[in-house]
C-alpha positions as CSV (number, residue, x, y, z in Angstrom):
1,X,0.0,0.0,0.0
2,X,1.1,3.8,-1.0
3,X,-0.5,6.8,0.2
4,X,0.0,10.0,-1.3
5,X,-0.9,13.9,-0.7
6,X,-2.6,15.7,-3.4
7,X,-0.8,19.1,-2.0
8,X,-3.0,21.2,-4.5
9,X,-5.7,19.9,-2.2
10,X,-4.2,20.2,1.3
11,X,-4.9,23.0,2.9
12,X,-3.0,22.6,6.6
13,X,-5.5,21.0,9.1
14,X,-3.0,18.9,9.7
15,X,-5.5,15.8,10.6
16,X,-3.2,13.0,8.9
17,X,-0.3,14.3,10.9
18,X,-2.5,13.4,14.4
19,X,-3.7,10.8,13.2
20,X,-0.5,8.8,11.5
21,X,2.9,10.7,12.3
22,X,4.5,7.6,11.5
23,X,3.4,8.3,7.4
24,X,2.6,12.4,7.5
25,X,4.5,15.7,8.5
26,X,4.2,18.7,7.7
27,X,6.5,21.6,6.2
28,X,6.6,25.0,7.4
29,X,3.8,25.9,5.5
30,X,1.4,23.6,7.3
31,X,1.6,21.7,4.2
32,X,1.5,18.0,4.2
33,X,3.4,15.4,3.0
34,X,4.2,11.5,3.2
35,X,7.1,9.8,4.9
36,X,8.7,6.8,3.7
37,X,8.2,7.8,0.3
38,X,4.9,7.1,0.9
39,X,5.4,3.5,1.4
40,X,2.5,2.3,4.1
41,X,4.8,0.1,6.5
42,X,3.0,-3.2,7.7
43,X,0.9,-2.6,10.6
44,X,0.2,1.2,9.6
45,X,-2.5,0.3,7.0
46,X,-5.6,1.2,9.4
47,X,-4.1,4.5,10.2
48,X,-3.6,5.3,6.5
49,X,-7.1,4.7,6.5
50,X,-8.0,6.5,8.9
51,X,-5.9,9.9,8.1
52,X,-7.8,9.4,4.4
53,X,-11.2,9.8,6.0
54,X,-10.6,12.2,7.9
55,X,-8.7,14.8,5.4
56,X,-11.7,17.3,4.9
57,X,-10.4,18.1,1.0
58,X,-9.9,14.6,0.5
59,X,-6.3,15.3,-0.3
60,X,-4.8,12.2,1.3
61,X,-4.5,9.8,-1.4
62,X,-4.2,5.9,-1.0
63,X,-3.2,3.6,-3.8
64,X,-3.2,-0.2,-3.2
């Protein structure tokens, strides 16, 4: 699994950062983006999930 930000989209709530710091941080902007080159580590899959729901401008991205 991959997950991706669509940073045209992201506008700096910063919910995939609470929710998965282990795959999102931000820049100093506010401004997400993924860790691991995006690479979903085994055991983080939920929490990708999760951080996708929860992005309100739907910028989190996953790809199976």
């Amino acid at each position: 699994m991959r997950v991706r930000v669509d940073t045209s989209k992201c506008q700096g709530h910063n919910r995939c950062y609470a929710l998965a710091p282990e795959l999102f941080d931000v820049d100093d902007l506010g401004t997400a983006f993924v860790l691991n080159d995006g690479v979903v580590p085994a055991g983080l899959e939920a929490k990708a999930r999760l951080a996708e729901k929860n992005c309100p401008e739907y910028a989190i991205v996953i790809e199976d």
